[in-house]
Structure formats: C-alpha cells, structure tokens
VEXMAR-676305 format. One record per residue: x, y, z of N, C-alpha, C in turn; residue number from 1. Coordinates in nm, 2 decimals, always signed. Layout:
      n_x      n_y      n_z     ca_x     ca_y     ca_z      c_x      c_y      c_z   lonu
        X        Y        Z        X        Y        Z        X        Y        Z    NUM
...
END
This chain:
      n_x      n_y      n_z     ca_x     ca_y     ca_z      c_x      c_y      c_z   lonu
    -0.34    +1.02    -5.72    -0.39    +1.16    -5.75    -0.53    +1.18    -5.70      1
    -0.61    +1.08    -5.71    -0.76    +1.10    -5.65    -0.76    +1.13    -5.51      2
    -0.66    +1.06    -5.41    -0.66    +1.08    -5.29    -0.63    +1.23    -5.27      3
    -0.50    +1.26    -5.34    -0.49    +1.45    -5.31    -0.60    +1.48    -5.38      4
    -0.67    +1.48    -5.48    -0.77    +1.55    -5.47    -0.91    +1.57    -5.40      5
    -0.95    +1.43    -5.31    -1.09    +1.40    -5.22    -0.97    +1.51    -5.10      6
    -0.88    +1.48    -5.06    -0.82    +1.58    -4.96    -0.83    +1.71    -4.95      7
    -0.79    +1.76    -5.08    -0.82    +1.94    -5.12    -0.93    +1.98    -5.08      8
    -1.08    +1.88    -5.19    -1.20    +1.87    -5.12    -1.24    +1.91    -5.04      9
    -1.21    +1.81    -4.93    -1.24    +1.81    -4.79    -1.23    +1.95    -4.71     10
    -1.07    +2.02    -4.74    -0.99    +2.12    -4.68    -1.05    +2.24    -4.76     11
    -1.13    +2.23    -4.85    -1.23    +2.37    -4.93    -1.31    +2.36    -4.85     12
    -1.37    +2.27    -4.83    -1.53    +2.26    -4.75    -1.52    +2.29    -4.62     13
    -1.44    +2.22    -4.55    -1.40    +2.32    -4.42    -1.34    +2.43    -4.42     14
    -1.27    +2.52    -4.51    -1.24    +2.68    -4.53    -1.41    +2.72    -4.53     15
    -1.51    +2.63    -4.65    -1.61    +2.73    -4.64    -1.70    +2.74    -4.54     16
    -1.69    +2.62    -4.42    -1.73    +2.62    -4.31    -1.67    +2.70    -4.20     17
    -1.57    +2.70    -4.24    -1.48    +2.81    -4.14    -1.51    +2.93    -4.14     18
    -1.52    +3.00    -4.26    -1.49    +3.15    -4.30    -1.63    +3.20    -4.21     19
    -1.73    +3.16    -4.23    -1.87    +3.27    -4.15    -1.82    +3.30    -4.03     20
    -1.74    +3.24    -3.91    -1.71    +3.26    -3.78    -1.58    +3.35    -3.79     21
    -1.64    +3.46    -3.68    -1.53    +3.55    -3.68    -1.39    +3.49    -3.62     22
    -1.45    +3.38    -3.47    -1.32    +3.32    -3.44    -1.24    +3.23    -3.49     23
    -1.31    +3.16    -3.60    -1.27    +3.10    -3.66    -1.15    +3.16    -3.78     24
    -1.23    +3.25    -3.80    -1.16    +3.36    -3.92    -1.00    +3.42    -3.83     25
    -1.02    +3.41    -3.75    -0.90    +3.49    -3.66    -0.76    +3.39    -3.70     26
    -0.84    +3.27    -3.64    -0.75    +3.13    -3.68    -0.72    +3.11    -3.81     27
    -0.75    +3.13    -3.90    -0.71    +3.12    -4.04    -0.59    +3.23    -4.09     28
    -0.65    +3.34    -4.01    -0.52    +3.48    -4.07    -0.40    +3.40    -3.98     29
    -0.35    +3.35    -3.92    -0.24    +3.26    -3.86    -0.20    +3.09    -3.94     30
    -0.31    +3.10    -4.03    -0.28    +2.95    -4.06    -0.32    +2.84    -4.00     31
    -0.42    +2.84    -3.94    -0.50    +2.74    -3.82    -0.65    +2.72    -3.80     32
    -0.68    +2.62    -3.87    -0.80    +2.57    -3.89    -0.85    +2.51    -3.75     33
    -1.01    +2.60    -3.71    -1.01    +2.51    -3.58    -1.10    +2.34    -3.58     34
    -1.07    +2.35    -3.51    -1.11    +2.15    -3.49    -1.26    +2.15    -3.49     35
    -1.32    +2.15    -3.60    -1.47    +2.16    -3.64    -1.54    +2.04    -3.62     36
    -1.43    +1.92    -3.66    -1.50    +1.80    -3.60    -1.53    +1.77    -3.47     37
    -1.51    +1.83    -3.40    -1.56    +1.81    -3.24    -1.65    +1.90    -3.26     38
    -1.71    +2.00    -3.32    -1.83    +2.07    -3.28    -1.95    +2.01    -3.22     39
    -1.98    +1.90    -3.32    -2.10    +1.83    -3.23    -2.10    +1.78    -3.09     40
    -1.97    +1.73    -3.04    -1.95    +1.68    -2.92    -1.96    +1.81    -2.81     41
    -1.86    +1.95    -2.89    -1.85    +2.00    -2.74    -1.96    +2.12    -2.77     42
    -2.04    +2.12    -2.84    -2.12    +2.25    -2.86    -2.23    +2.20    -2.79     43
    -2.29    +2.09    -2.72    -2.36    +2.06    -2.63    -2.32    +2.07    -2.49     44
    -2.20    +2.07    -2.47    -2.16    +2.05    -2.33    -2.14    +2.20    -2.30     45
    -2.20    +2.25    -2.14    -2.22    +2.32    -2.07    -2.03    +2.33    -2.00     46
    -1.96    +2.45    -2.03    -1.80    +2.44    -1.98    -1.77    +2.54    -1.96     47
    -1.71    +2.55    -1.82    -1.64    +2.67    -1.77    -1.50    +2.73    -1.77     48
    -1.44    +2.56    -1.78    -1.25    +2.56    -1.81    -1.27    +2.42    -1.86     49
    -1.20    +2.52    -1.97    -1.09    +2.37    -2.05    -0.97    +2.33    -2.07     50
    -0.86    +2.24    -2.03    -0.76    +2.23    -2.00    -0.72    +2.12    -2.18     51
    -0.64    +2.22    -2.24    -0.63    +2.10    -2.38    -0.50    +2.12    -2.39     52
    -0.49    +1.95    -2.36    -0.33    +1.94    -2.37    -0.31    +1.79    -2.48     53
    -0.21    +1.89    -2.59    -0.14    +1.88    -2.69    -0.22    +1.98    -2.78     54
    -0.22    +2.09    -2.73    -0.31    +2.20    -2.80    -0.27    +2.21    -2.93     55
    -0.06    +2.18    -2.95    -0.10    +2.24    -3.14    -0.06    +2.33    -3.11     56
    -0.13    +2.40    -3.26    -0.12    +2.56    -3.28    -0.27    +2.58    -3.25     57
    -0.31    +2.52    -3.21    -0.48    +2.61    -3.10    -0.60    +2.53    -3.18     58
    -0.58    +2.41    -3.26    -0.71    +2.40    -3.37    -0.84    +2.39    -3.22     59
    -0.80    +2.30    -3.13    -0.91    +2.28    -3.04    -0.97    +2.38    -2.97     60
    -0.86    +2.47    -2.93    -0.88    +2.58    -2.81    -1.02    +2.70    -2.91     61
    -0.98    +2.69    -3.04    -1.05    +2.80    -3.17    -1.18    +2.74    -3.15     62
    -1.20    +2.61    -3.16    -1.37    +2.54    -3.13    -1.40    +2.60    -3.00     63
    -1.32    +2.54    -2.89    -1.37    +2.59    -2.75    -1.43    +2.75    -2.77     64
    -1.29    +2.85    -2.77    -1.38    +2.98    -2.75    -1.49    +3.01    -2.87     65
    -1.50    +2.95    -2.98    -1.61    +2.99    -3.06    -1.72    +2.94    -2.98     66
    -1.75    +2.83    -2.88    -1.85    +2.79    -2.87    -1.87    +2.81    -2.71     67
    -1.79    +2.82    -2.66    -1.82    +2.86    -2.54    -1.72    +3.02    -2.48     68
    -1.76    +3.15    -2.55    -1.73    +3.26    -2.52    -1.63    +3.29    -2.40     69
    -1.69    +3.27    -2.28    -1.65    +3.28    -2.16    -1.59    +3.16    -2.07     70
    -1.56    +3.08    -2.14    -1.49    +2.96    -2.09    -1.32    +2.99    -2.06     71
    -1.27    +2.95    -1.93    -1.12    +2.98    -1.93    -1.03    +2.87    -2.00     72
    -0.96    +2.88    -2.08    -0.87    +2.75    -2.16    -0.70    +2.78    -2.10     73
    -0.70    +2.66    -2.06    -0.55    +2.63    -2.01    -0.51    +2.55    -2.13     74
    -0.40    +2.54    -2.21    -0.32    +2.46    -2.27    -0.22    +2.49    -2.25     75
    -0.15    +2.33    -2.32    -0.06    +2.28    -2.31    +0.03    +2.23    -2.46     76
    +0.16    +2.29    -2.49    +0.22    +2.28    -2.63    +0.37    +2.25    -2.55     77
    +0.45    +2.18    -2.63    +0.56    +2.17    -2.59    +0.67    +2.20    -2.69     78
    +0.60    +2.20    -2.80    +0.69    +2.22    -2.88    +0.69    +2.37    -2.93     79
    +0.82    +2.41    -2.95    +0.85    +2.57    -2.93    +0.78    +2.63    -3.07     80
    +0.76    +2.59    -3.21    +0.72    +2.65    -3.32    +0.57    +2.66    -3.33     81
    +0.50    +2.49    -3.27    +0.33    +2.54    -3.25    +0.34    +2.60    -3.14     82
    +0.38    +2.62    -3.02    +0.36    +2.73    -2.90    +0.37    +2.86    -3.01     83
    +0.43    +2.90    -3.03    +0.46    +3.03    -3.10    +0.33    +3.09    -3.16     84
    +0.30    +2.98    -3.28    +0.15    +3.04    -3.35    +0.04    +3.00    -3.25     85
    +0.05    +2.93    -3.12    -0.08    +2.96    -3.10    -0.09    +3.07    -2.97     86
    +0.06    +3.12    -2.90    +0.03    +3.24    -2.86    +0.01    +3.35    -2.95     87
    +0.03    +3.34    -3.09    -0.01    +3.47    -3.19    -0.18    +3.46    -3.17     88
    -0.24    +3.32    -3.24    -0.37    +3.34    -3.25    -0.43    +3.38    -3.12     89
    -0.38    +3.38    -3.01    -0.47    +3.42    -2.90    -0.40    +3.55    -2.83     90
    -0.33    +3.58    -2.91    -0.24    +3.72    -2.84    -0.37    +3.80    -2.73     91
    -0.48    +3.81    -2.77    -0.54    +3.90    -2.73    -0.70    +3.84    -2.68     92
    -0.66    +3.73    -2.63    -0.77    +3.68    -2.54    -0.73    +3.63    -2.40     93
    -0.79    +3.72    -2.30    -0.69    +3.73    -2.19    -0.75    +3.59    -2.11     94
    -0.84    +3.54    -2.13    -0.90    +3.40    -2.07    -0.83    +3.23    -2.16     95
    -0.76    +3.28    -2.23    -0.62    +3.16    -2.28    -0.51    +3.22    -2.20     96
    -0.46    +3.07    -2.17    -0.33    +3.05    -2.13    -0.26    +2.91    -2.16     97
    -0.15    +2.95    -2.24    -0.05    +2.87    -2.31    +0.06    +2.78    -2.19     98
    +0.12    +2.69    -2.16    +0.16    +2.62    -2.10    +0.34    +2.58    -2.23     99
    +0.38    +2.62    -2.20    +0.49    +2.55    -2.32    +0.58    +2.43    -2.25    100
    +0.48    +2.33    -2.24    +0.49    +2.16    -2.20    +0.46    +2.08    -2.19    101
    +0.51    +1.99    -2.16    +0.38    +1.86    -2.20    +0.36    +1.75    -2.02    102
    +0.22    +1.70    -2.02    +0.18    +1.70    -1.92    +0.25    +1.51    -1.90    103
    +0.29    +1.48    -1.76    +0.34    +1.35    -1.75    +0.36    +1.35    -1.64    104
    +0.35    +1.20    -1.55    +0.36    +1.20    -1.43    +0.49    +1.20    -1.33    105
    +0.62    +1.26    -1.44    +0.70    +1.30    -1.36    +0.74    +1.43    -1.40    106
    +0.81    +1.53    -1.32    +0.87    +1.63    -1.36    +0.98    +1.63    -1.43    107
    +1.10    +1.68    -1.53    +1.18    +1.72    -1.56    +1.18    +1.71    -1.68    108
    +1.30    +1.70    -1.79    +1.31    +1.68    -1.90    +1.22    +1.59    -2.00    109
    +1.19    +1.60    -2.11    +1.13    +1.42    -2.18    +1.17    +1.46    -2.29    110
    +1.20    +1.34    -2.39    +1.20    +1.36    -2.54    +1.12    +1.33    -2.64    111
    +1.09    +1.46    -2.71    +0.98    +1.46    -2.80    +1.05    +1.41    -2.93    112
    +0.97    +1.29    -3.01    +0.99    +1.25    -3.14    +0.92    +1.36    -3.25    113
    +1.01    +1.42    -3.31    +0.89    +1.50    -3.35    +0.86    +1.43    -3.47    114
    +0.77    +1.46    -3.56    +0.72    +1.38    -3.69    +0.72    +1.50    -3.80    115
    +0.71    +1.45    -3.90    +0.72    +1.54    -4.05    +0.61    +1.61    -4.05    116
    +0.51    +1.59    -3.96    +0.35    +1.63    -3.96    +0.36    +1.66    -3.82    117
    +0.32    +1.79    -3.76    +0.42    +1.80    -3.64    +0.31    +1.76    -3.52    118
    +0.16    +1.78    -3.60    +0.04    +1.72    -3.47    +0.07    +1.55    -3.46    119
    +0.17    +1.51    -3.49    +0.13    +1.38    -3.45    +0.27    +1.35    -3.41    120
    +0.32    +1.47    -3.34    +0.48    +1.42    -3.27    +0.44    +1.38    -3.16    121
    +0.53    +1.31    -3.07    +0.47    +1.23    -2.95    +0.58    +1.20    -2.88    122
    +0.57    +1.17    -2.67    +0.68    +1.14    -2.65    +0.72    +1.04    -2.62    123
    +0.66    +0.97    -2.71    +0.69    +0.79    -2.74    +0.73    +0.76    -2.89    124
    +0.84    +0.73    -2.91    +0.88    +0.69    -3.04    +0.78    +0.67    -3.15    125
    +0.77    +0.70    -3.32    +0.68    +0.66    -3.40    +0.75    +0.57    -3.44    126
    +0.61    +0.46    -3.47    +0.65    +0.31    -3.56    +0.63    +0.35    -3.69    127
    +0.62    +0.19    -3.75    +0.66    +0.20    -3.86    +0.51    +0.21    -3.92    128
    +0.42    +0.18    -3.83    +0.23    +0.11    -3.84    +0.18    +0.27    -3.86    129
    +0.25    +0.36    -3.74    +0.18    +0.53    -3.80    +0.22    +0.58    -3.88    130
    +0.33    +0.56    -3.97    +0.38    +0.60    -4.08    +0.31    +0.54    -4.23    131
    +0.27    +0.42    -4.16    +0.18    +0.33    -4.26    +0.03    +0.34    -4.34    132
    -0.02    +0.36    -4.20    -0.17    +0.43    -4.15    -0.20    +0.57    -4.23    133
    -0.07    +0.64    -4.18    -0.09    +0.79    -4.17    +0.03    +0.84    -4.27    134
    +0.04    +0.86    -4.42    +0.16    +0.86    -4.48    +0.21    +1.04    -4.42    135
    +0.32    +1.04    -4.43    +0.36    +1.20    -4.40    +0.38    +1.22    -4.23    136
    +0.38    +1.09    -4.15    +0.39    +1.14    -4.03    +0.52    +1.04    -3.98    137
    +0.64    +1.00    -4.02    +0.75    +0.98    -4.02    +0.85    +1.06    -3.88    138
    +0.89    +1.01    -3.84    +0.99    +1.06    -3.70    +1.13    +1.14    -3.79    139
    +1.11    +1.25    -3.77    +1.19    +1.33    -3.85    +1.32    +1.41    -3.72    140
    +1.30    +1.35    -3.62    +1.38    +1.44    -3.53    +1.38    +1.40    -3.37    141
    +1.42    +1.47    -3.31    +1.39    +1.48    -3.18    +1.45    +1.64    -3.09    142
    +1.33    +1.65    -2.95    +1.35    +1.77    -2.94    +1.35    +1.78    -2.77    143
    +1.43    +1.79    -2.66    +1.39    +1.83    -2.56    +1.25    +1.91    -2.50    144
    +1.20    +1.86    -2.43    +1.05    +1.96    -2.37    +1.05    +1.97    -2.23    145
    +0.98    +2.06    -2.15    +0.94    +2.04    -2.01    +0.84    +1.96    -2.05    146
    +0.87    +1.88    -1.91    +0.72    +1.82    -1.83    +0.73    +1.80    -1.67    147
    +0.59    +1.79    -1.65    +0.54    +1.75    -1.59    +0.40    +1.75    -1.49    148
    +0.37    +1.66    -1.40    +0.20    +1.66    -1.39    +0.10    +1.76    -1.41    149
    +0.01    +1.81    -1.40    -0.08    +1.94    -1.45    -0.06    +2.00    -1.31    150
    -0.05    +1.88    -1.18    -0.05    +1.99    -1.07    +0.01    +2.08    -1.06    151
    +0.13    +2.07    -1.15    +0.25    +2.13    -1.12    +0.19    +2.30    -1.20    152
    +0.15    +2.33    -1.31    +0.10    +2.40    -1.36    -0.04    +2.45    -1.33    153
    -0.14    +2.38    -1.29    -0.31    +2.42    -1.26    -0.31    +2.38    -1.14    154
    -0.42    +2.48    -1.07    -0.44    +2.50    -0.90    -0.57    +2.42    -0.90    155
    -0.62    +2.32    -0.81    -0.80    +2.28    -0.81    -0.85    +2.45    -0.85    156
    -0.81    +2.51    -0.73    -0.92    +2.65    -0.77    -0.90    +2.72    -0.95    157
    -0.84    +2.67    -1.03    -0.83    +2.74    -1.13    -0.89    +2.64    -1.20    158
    -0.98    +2.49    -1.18    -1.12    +2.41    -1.28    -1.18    +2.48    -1.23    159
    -1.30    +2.60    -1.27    -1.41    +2.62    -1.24    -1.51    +2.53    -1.30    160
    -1.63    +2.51    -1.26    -1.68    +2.37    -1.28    -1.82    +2.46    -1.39    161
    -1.85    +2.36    -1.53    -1.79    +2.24    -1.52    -1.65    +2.25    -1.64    162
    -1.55    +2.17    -1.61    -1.45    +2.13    -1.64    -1.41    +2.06    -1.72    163
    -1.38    +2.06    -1.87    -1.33    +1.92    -1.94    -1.15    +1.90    -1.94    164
    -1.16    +1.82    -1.94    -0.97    +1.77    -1.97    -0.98    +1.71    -2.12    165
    -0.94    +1.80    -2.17    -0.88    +1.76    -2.35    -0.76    +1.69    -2.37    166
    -0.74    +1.54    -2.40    -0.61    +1.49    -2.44    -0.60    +1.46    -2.58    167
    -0.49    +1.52    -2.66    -0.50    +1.46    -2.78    -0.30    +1.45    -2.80    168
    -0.27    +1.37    -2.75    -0.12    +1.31    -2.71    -0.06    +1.22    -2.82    169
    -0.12    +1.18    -2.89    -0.05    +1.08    -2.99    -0.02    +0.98    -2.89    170
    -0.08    +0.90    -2.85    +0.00    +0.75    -2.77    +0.03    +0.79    -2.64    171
    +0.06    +0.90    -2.56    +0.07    +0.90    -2.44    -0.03    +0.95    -2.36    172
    -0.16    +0.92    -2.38    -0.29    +0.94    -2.33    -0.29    +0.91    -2.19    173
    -0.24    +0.71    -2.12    -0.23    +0.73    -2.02    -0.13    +0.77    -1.92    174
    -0.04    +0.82    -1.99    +0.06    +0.86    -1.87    +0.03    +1.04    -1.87    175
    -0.02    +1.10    -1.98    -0.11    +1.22    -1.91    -0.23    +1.19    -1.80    176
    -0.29    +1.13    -1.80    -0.40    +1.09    -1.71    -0.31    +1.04    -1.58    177
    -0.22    +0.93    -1.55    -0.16    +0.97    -1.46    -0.08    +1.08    -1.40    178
    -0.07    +1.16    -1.49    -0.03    +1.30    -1.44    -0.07    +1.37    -1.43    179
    -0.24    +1.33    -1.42    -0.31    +1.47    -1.38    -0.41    +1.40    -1.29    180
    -0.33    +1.30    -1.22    -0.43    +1.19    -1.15    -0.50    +1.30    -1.04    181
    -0.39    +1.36    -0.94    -0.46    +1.43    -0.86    -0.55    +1.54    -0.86    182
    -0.59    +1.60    -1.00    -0.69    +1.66    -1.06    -0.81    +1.63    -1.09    183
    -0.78    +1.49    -1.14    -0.91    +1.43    -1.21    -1.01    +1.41    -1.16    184
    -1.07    +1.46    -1.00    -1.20    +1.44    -0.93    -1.20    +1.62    -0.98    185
    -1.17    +1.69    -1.04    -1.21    +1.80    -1.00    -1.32    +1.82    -1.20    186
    -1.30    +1.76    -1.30    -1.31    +1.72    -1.40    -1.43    +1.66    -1.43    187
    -1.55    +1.76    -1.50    -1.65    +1.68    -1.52    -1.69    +1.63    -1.65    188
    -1.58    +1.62    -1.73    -1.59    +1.56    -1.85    -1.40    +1.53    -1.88    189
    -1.42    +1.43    -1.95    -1.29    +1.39    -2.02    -1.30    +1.32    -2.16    190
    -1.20    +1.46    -2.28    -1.28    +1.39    -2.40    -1.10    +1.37    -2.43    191
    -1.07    +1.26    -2.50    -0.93    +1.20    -2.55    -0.96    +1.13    -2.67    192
    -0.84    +1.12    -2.71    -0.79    +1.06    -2.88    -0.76    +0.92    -2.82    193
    -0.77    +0.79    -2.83    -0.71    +0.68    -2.83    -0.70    +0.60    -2.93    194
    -0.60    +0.51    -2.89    -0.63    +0.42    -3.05    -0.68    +0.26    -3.02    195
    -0.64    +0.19    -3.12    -0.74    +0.04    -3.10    -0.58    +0.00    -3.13    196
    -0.50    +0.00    -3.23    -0.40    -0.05    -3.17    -0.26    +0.02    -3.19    197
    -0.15    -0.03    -3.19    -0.04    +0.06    -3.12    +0.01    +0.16    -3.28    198
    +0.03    +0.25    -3.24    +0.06    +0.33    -3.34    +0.22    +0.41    -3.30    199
    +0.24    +0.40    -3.17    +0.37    +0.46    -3.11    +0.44    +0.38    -2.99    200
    +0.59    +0.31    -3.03    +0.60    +0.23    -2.89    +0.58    +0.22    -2.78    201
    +0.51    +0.14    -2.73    +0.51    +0.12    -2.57    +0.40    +0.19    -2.57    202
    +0.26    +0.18    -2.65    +0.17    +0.31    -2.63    +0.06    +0.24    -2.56    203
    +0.00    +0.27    -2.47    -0.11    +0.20    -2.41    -0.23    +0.26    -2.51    204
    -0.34    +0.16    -2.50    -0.48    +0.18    -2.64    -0.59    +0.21    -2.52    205
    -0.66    +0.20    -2.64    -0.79    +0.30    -2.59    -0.89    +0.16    -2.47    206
    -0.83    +0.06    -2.46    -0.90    -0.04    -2.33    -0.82    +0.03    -2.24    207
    -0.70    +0.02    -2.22    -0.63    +0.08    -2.11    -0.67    +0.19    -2.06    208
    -0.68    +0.31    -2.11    -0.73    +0.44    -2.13    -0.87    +0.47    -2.03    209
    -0.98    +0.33    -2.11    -1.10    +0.35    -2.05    -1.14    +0.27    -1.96    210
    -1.01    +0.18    -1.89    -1.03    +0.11    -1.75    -0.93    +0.23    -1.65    211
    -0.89    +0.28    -1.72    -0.85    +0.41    -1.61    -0.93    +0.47    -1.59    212
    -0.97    +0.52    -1.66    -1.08    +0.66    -1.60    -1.20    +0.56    -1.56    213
    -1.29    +0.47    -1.58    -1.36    +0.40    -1.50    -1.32    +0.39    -1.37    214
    -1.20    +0.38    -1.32    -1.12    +0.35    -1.15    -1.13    +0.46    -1.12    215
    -1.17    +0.59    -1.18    -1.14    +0.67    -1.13    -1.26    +0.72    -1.15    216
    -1.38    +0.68    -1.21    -1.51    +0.73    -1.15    -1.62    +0.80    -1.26    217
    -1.52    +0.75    -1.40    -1.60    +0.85    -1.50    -1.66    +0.73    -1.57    218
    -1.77    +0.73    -1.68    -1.82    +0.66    -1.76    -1.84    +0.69    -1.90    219
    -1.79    +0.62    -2.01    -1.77    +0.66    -2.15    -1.91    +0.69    -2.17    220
    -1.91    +0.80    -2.24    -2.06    +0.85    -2.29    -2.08    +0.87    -2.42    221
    -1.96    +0.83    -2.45    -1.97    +0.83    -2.67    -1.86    +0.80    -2.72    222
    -1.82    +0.74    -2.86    -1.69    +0.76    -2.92    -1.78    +0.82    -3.06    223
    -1.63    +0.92    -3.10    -1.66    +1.00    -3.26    -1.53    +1.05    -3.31    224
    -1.57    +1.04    -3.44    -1.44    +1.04    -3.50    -1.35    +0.95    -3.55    225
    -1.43    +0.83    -3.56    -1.31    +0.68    -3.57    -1.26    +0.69    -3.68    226
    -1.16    +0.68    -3.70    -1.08    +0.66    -3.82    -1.02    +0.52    -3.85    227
    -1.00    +0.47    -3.99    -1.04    +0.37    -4.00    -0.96    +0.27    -4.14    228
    -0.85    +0.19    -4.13    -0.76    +0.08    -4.18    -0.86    +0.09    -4.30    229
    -0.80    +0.00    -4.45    -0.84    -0.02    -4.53    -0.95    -0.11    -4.56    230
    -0.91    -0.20    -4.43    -1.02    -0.34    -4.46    -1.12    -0.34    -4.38    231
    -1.15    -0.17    -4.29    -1.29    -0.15    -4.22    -1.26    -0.14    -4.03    232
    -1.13    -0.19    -4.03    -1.08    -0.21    -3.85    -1.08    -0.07    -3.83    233
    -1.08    -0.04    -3.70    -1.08    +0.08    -3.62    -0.96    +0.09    -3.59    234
    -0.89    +0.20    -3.62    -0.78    +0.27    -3.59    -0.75    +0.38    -3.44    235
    -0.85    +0.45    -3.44    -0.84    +0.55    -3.34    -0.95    +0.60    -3.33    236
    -1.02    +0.69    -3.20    -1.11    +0.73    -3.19    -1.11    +0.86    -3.12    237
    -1.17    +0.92    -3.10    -1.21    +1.01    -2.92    -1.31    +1.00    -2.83    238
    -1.30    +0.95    -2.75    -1.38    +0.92    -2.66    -1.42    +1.07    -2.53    239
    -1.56    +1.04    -2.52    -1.59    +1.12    -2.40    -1.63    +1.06    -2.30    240
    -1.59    +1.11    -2.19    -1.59    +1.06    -2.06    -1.67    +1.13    -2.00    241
    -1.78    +1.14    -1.90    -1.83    +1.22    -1.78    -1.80    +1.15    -1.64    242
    -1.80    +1.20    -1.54    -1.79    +1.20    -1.37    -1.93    +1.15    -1.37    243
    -1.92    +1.00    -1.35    -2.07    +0.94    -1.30    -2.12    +0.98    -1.14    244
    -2.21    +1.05    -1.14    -2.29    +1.07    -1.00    -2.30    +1.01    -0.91    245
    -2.29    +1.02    -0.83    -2.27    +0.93    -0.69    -2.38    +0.80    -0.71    246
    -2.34    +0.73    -0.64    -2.43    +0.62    -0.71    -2.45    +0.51    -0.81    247
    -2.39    +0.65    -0.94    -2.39    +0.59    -1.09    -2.29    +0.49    -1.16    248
END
C-alpha cells in the first residue's frame, strides 16, 4: 500500500508542476503528461530539430515544444493506439511530425512485443528481469509495425542544426543507431535510455551503446535519471551524447 501511495504522490506533484504551462496543459486534456524529468538536460541545450523516436503518446515531444518553441520535431511511434493520441495532442502544431514506425537498420516488417504498460513495449522480447524490476510491464501481446532506417523517413536537409536524436526504445537502442548510422554526422547531440543490464532479449546495454557513438565521434557528456534495483545497482539511465569538435 505505501508504494501506491509514494506513487500517487509523486503523479500529484507533477500534475502540480504541469498545470502552470500552457503546453503542458494541452497534454493533460489528452491524458499525457510531458517528460518533465528531462527538463534540466534539454532546457539548456540550444535545438533546432528533434528527431524522438519511441515518441509514445508525445510525453518527450510536450518538453521539447514547451522549451524550445520553434524547434521542428520528427517522431517516431509504431504502435497504432499511442500514434493516435499523440497525433490528437499535436493536431495543430504544424512543426510536429508523427512517423507511425519504428526506426531499424532494415526495412520491412518487425514484431512488436507489446507490454501491459505500453511505454515499455519493444521490438525485442520482454524478460522475466523487466517484469521483475518494473511490475506491470509484462509481454501481453504482439503487434506487426513498419520499420526501417531514419533515412528512409528524414532528408540530411530536414536536421537543421543544432540537432538532437532522442532514443527511448526499451532495449533496441543499438540497432536504432545503426539505422540511423548514415545520419548521425548530421546530429549534434544524442540523448538515449540505456540500461546496465539486460532487461529485453538479446538487448545490447548501455557499454555497447556508448562504444558506438564514441566510433562515431560523439562523447558522453552526462548520465540522469538512473533508476535503481533494491540493493543500490544501476538499472538504467539516459545518457547525453555531443559531436566532439574536431580535434576533441
């Protein structure tokens, strides 16, 4: 009982953090709280397009435009019920654009596991460890989706610079980043969800993750958000990435 109740808590205090913002307020008449916990990370960064893929029903995309007005957002949802609410909450912001698919380094078909908790469906099977971790996020299904690489969807000329790539994939972090390999010089930030260890089969963690984008020229510039096992171990984080400067 104490846990539902420190939860309620929590989910009042962010309604009362929510309600002063009008964009925010927009997101709530839809049922969609936006992602308040990134405020501190991205309300410093200077951004012109944001590409957020596993958008959801828009919690990230609601931070982005609150905080950066004029910013263009590309996302990415594959699953047909959160696509639906988050083309509602943005019906009428003509600088979103919704993607209904999920980004991977091949084109065609893929199967989505979906989960009882539908932000943590993924297109890598759930174990028994996220179910354990995370009660309520159980593999309740499965669902056909498009994919494939971002090329296939975004032009270079459509990053206006500067650029973040948002991944929050549940477990398939690096095979988004390989599918958006031939993009990623155009990217001057990369902020992602990884974990420390496997939460979804076959999932590559957050070393994997951040020896890729090192090969490819960026350097971790923070982790926030860690979430965290009973006995104090690190579970998951988000990491930010920047494009280190020639040289750097």
């Amino acid at each position: 009982m104490s846990g539902i109740l420190s939860r309620r808590a929590r989910q009042f205090a962010k309604l009362l953090r929510l309600l002063p913002n009008p964009v925010y307020r927009k997101g709530l008449r839809h049922g969609v709280g936006a992602a308040i916990e990134h405020r501190d990370v991205i309300g410093r960064l200077r951004l012109a397009t944001v590409v957020d893929v596993g958008a959801n029903v828009g919690q990230f995309s609601l931070l982005t435009r609150a905080l950066h007005p004029d910013a263009r957002i590309v996302a990415f949802e594959p699953l047909p019920e959160a696509a639906d609410i988050y083309r509602r909450v943005f019906a009428d912001d003509p600088r979103a654009m919704l993607h209904q698919a999920a980004i991977s380094p091949d084109a065609g078909t893929a199967t989505m596991h979906v989960s009882a908790s539908a932000d943590s469906s993924s297109l890598l099977p759930i174990t028994d460890r996220q179910s354990e971790l995370f009660p309520g996020t159980e593999e309740v299904g499965t669902a056909q989706v498009e994919a494939g690489p971002l090329g296939g969807f975004v032009a270079a000329e459509d990053l206006a610079a500067p650029a973040m790539l948002k991944i929050d994939v549940q477990g398939f972090e690096l095979e988004v980043l390989r599918g958006s390999h031939a993009l990623l010089g155009f990217f001057d930030w990369v902020y992602v969800e990884a974990s420390f260890e496997p939460l979804y089969a076959n999932q590559a963690l957050a070393g994997d993750v951040t020896a890729f984008l090192e090969e490819n020229g960026f350097v971790e510039e923070g982790r926030y958000n860690v979430s965290r096992a009973r006995d104090g171990s690190p579970i998951q984080a988000d990491f930010l990435f920047r494009r280190a400067q020639p040289g750097g």
